[in-house]
N, C-alpha and C positions, 0 to 999 in steps of 0.2 A: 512102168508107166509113169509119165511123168504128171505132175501134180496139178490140178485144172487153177486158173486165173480166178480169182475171186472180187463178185461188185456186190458190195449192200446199197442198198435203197429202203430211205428213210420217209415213207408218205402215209396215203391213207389208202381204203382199202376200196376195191368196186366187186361187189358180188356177183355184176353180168361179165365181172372179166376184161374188158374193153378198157380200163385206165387202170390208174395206182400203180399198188403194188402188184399186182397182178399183172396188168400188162408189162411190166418192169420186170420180171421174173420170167416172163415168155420173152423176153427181147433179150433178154441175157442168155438164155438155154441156148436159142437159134445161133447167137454169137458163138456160141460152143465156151461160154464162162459160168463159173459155180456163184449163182444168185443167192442172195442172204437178204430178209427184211425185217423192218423195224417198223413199227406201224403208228401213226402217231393220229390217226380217225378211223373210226367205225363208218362207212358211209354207204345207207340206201341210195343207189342210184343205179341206172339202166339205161336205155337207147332213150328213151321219154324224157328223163331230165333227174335231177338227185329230191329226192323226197326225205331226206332224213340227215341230219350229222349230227356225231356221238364222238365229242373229240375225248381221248384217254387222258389221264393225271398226268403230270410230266414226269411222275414220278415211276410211274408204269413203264414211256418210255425209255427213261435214266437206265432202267435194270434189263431192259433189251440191248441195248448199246453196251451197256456191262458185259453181258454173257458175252455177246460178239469178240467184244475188244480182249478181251483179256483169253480166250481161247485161238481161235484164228481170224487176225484182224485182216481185212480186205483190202483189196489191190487198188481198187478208186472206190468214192461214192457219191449217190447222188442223193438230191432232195425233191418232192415233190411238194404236197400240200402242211404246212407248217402251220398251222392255227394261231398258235399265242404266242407271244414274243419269251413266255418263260421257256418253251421248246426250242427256241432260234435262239438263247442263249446256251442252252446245252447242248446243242448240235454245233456251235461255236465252238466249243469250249475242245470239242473231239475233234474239227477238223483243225485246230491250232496245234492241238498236239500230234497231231499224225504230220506223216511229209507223204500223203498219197495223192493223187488228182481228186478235187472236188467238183462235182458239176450239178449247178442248182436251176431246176426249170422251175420259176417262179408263179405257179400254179396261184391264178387269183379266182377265176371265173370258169364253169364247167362249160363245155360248149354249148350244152344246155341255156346260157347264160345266166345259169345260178352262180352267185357269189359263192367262193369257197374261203373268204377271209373279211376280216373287218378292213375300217379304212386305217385303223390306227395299225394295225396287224400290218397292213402294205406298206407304212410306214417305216416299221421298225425291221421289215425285209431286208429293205434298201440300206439301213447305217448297220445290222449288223451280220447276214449273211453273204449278200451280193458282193461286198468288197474281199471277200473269204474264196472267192470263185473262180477255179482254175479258166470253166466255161461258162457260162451262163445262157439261156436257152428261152428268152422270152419270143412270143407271139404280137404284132404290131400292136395290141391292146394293152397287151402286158406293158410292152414297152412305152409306149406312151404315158402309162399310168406311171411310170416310173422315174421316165424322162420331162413329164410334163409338157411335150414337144407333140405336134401333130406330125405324123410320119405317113404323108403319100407320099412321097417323093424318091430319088435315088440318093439327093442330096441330103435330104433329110437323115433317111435313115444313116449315111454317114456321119454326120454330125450327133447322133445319138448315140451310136457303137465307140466315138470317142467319147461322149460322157461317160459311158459305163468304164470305160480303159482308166479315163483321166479324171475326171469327177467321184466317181465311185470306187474306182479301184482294183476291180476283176481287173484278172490277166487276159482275158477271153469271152467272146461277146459271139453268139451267133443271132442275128436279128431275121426272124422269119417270114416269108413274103408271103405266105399263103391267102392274106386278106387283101393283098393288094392284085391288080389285073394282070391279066398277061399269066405269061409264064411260070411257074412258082421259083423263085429266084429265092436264096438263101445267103445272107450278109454273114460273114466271118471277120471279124474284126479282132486286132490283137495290135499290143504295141508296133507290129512288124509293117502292119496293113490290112488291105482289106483282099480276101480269099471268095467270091460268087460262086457260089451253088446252085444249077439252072437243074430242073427236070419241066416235062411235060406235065398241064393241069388235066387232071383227071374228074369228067362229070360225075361225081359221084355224092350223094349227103352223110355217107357213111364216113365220117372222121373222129369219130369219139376213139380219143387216148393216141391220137397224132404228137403231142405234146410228150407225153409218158414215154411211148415209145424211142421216138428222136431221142430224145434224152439220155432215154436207158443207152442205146446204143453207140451211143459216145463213150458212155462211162465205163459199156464192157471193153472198147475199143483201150481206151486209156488204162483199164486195169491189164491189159495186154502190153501196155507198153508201148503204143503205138501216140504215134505225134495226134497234136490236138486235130491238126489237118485233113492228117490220114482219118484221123476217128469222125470229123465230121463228113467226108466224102464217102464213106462206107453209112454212115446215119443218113443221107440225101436218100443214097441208092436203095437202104432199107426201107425206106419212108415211102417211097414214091412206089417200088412195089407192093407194100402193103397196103396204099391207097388204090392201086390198079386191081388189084384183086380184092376186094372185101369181100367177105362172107355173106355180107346183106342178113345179119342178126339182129332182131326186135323192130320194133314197129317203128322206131324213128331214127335216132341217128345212128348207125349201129355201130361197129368197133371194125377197127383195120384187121388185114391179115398176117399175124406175126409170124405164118410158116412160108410166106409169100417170097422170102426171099430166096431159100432154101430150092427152090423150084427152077431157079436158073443155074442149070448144066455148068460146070467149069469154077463157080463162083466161091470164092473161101464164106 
């Protein structure tokens, strides 16, 4: 039997399931890849909104990374919620040393719209992990926050996906349209050009760990070996079925369906 593709994901944690590392672990299984995590917050949160963060020592997470690296080191990785700039330098430090795909969803705000970082914290994203970034995976808020740029536009959002290419320095920019009208349109940008990702919007309030998800499923994609391309058009199709189907769990925003993809006949 031949030996499973392996993705770590480096975040925090959600005890309803629906984001972190949790939802990261269910999008990599579905993908059919051996998930591995690092956890770098404790966080109460649920469909209602996060009531609690309990971010760990960096020294805690140092020695998760440890165990990982030095036993069987992982085929891509990703990052989600990164608290202190002393964690984003040692998460630096491993993905300079590896030559694997690094893909960072620059998790600022829960969709709860609780804050999940400081501003100096957003700050110090931008100079020392987002230039490290095979792909990176912000939400028009995110991005804006990052670009300093308002982005309704199509133009816009072009002009942003080069900052990150050319200003910032990732290799790889997917700028997501979800908050914008219409269609749910998805910007892939790379030195090459620009790649659009259309799926149909779905009425639903159920999107908590939309963000986590997409992410993850790029990063199983690219632990496979598969182009940034391919991984982000297998991440649309995952996404969008996991928004069409939601389970409708807890009282407010609930969590996608990460076995929703699984459910269409034919499909790898």
């Amino acid at each position: 039997m031949n030996k499973l593709n392996i993705a770590l994901t480096i975040a925090g944690t959600d005890p309803s399931g629906g984001a972190g590392v949790m939802a990261d672990l269910k999008s990599f299984h579905a993908c059919g890849v051996y998930g591995m995590a690092a956890i770098t917050s404790i966080v109460a949160q649920n469909s209602l909104g996060v009531q609690h963060i309990h971010n760990l020592n960096t020294s805690w997470l140092e020695e998760q990374l440890e165990s990982i690296f030095m036993d069987a080191p992982p085929h891509a990785m990703k990052t989600g919620m990164i608290p202190t700039p002393e964690m984003m330098a040692l998460i630096a430090s491993y993905v300079k040393k590896s030559t694997i795909p690094y893909v960072i969803d620059p998790v600022m705000v829960a969709k709860s719209g609780d804050a999940l970082m400081s501003e100096q914290v957003r700050r110090d994203l931008k100079s020392t992990l987002l230039p490290l970034a095979d792909v990176a995976t912000p939400n028009i808020p995110e991005a804006e926050e990052i670009t300093q740029m308002t982005l309704d536009t199509e133009t816009a959002l072009f002009k942003a996906g080069q900052f990150f290419i050319k200003d910032i320095g990732a290799k790889g920019v997917v700028l997501k349209g979800g908050h914008l009208k219409g269609n749910a349109t998805d910007y892939l940008v790379t030195k090459d050009g620009v790649t659009q990702f259309t799926s149909e919007r779905f009425p639903t309030r159920h999107t908590h760990g939309t963000g986590c998800t997409f992410s993850a499923v790029i990063t199983a994609e690219l632990a496979k070996g598969n182009s940034i391309i391919d991984a982000v058009a297998k991440a649309k199709n995952f996404i969008s079925k996991a928004i069409q189907y939601t389970p409708e769990i807890g009282k407010g925003r609930g969590p996608v369906n990460h076995f929703a993809y699984q459910r269409e006949k034919g499909w790898d």
